[in-house]
C-alpha positions in Angstrom: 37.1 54.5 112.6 35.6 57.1 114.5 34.2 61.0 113.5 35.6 63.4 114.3 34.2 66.0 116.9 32.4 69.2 115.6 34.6 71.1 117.8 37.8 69.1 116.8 36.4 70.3 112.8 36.3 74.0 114.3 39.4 73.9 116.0 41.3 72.6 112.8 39.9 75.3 110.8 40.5 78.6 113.4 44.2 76.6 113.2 43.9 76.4 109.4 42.9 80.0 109.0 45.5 81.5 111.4 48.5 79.3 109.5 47.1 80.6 105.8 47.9 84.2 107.5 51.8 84.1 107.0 52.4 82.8 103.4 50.4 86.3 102.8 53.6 87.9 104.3 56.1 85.8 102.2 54.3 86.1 99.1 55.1 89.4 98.9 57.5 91.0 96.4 61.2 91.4 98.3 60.6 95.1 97.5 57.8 94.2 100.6 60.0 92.3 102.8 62.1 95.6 103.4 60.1 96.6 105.6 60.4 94.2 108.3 64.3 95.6 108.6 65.7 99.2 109.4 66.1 101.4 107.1 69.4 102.5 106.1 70.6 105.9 104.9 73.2 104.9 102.5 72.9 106.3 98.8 72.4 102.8 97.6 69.2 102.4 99.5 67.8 105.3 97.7 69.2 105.1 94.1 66.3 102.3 92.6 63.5 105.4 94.1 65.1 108.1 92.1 61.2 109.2 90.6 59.4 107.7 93.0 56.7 109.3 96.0 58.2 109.8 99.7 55.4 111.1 102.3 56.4 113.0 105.1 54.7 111.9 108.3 51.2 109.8 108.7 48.0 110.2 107.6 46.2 110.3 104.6 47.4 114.2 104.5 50.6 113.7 104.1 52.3 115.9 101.9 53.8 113.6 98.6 57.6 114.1 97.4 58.8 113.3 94.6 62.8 112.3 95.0 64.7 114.2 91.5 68.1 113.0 92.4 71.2 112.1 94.5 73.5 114.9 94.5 77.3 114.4 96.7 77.5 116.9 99.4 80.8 118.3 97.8 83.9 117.7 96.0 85.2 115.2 98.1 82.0 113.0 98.6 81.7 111.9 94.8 79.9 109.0 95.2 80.2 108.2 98.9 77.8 106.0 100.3 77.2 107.9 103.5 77.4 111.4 103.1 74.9 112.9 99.8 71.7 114.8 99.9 68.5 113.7 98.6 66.9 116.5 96.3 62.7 116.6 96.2 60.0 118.2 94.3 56.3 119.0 95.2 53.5 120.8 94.7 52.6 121.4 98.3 54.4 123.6 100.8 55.7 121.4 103.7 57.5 123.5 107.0 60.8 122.9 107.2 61.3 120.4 109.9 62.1 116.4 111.0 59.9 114.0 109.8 59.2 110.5 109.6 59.6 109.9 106.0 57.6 106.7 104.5 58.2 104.8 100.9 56.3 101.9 99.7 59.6 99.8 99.5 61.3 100.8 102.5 60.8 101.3 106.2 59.8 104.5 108.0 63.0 106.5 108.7 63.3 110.2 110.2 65.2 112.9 108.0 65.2 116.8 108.4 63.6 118.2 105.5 63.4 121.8 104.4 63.2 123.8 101.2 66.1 124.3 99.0 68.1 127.0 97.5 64.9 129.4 96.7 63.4 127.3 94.4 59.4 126.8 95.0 58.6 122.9 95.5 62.1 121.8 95.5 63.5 120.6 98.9 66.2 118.6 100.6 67.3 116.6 102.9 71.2 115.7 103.7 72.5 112.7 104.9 75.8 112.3 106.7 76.8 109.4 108.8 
Protein backbone atom coordinates (compact mmCIF):
# COMPACT_ATOMS: atom_id res chain seq x y z
CA UNK A 1 0.00 0.00 0.00
CA UNK A 2 1.40 3.20 -0.54
CA UNK A 3 2.05 6.59 1.90
CA UNK A 4 0.46 9.02 1.63
CA UNK A 5 1.91 12.45 0.41
CA UNK A 6 2.90 15.07 3.06
CA UNK A 7 0.90 17.48 1.08
CA UNK A 8 -2.13 14.99 0.70
CA UNK A 9 -1.67 14.90 5.09
CA UNK A 10 -1.82 18.90 4.89
CA UNK A 11 -4.51 19.04 2.62
CA UNK A 12 -6.76 16.59 4.71
CA UNK A 13 -6.17 18.52 7.77
CA UNK A 14 -6.81 22.44 6.25
CA UNK A 15 -10.14 20.24 5.03
CA UNK A 16 -10.52 18.74 8.52
CA UNK A 17 -10.15 22.02 10.26
CA UNK A 18 -12.46 24.13 7.90
CA UNK A 19 -15.43 21.16 8.32
CA UNK A 20 -14.88 21.19 12.41
CA UNK A 21 -15.96 25.05 11.83
CA UNK A 22 -19.76 24.48 11.37
CA UNK A 23 -20.83 21.93 14.17
CA UNK A 24 -19.58 25.21 16.30
CA UNK A 25 -22.60 26.96 14.75
CA UNK A 26 -25.06 24.08 15.39
CA UNK A 27 -24.02 23.42 18.79
CA UNK A 28 -25.25 26.31 19.85
CA UNK A 29 -28.36 26.76 22.11
CA UNK A 30 -31.62 27.53 19.62
CA UNK A 31 -31.76 30.76 21.73
CA UNK A 32 -28.37 31.14 19.21
CA UNK A 33 -29.75 30.01 16.06
CA UNK A 34 -32.24 33.13 16.11
CA UNK A 35 -30.02 34.92 14.88
CA UNK A 36 -29.48 33.58 11.56
CA UNK A 37 -33.38 34.71 10.83
CA UNK A 38 -35.18 38.20 10.96
CA UNK A 39 -36.32 39.49 13.66
CA UNK A 40 -39.92 39.83 14.23
CA UNK A 41 -41.83 42.58 16.19
CA UNK A 42 -44.57 40.61 17.44
CA UNK A 43 -45.15 40.61 21.40
CA UNK A 44 -44.37 36.98 21.52
CA UNK A 45 -40.90 37.50 20.33
CA UNK A 46 -40.23 39.72 23.17
CA UNK A 47 -42.29 38.25 26.11
CA UNK A 48 -39.30 35.27 27.28
CA UNK A 49 -36.74 38.93 27.51
CA UNK A 50 -39.07 40.63 29.84
CA UNK A 51 -35.73 41.48 32.49
CA UNK A 52 -33.35 41.04 30.14
CA UNK A 53 -30.45 43.80 28.55
CA UNK A 54 -31.25 45.43 24.98
CA UNK A 55 -28.33 47.80 23.61
CA UNK A 56 -29.01 50.43 21.44
CA UNK A 57 -26.69 50.60 18.47
CA UNK A 58 -22.84 49.09 18.21
CA UNK A 59 -19.99 49.38 20.02
CA UNK A 60 -18.82 48.55 23.24
CA UNK A 61 -20.60 52.14 24.34
CA UNK A 62 -23.74 51.20 23.82
CA UNK A 63 -26.05 52.40 26.15
CA UNK A 64 -27.82 49.01 28.12
CA UNK A 65 -31.76 48.70 28.55
CA UNK A 66 -33.33 46.86 30.62
CA UNK A 67 -37.03 45.76 29.00
CA UNK A 68 -39.79 46.16 32.46
CA UNK A 69 -42.70 45.13 30.46
CA UNK A 70 -45.18 44.73 27.60
CA UNK A 71 -47.91 47.15 27.92
CA UNK A 72 -51.06 47.13 24.95
CA UNK A 73 -51.15 50.36 23.16
CA UNK A 74 -54.91 50.80 24.39
CA UNK A 75 -58.16 49.35 25.15
CA UNK A 76 -58.67 47.66 22.15
CA UNK A 77 -55.13 46.05 21.72
CA UNK A 78 -55.28 43.73 24.93
CA UNK A 79 -53.09 41.32 23.98
CA UNK A 80 -52.50 41.81 20.24
CA UNK A 81 -49.67 40.42 18.81
CA UNK A 82 -48.75 43.40 16.58
CA UNK A 83 -49.54 46.47 18.06
CA UNK A 84 -47.96 47.00 22.13
CA UNK A 85 -45.16 49.07 23.34
CA UNK A 86 -42.07 47.89 24.92
CA UNK A 87 -41.42 49.80 28.30
CA UNK A 88 -37.31 50.24 29.30
CA UNK A 89 -35.29 51.29 32.19
CA UNK A 90 -31.66 52.65 32.46
CA UNK A 91 -29.29 54.39 34.07
CA UNK A 92 -27.85 56.29 31.21
CA UNK A 93 -29.46 59.03 29.19
CA UNK A 94 -29.90 57.89 25.49
CA UNK A 95 -31.36 60.84 22.80
CA UNK A 96 -34.43 60.02 21.64
CA UNK A 97 -34.10 58.63 18.27
CA UNK A 98 -34.06 55.19 15.78
CA UNK A 99 -31.75 52.74 16.59
CA UNK A 100 -30.52 49.43 15.82
CA UNK A 101 -31.49 47.59 18.91
CA UNK A 102 -29.32 44.21 19.70
CA UNK A 103 -30.28 41.20 22.22
CA UNK A 104 -28.26 38.21 22.79
CA UNK A 105 -31.17 35.87 21.61
CA UNK A 106 -32.41 37.76 18.84
CA UNK A 107 -31.37 39.48 15.66
CA UNK A 108 -30.57 43.24 15.27
CA UNK A 109 -33.83 45.10 14.50
CA UNK A 110 -34.41 48.98 14.26
CA UNK A 111 -37.10 50.65 16.72
CA UNK A 112 -37.61 54.35 17.63
CA UNK A 113 -36.80 54.81 21.06
CA UNK A 114 -37.34 57.87 23.29
CA UNK A 115 -37.99 58.67 26.91
CA UNK A 116 -41.28 58.11 28.51
CA UNK A 117 -43.96 59.94 30.29
CA UNK A 118 -41.36 62.15 32.45
CA UNK A 119 -39.97 59.51 34.24
CA UNK A 120 -35.90 59.60 34.43
CA UNK A 121 -34.50 56.22 32.95
CA UNK A 122 -37.67 54.88 31.77
CA UNK A 123 -38.20 54.80 27.98
CA UNK A 124 -40.24 53.34 25.17
CA UNK A 125 -40.56 52.17 22.21
CA UNK A 126 -44.12 51.25 20.28
CA UNK A 127 -44.71 48.75 17.88
CA UNK A 128 -47.53 48.70 15.35
CA UNK A 129 -47.64 46.70 12.26
Amino acid sequence: MDQPSRRAVLRLAVVGAAGAAFPVVLAQPAGALSRLGPTRLRREVFRPHVGSTFRLGLGLRAPALRLVRIDDLGPRDHGAATRFSLVFETGSRPAAGTYTVRHRWLRPFRLYVGPSGGTPGRYEAVVNS
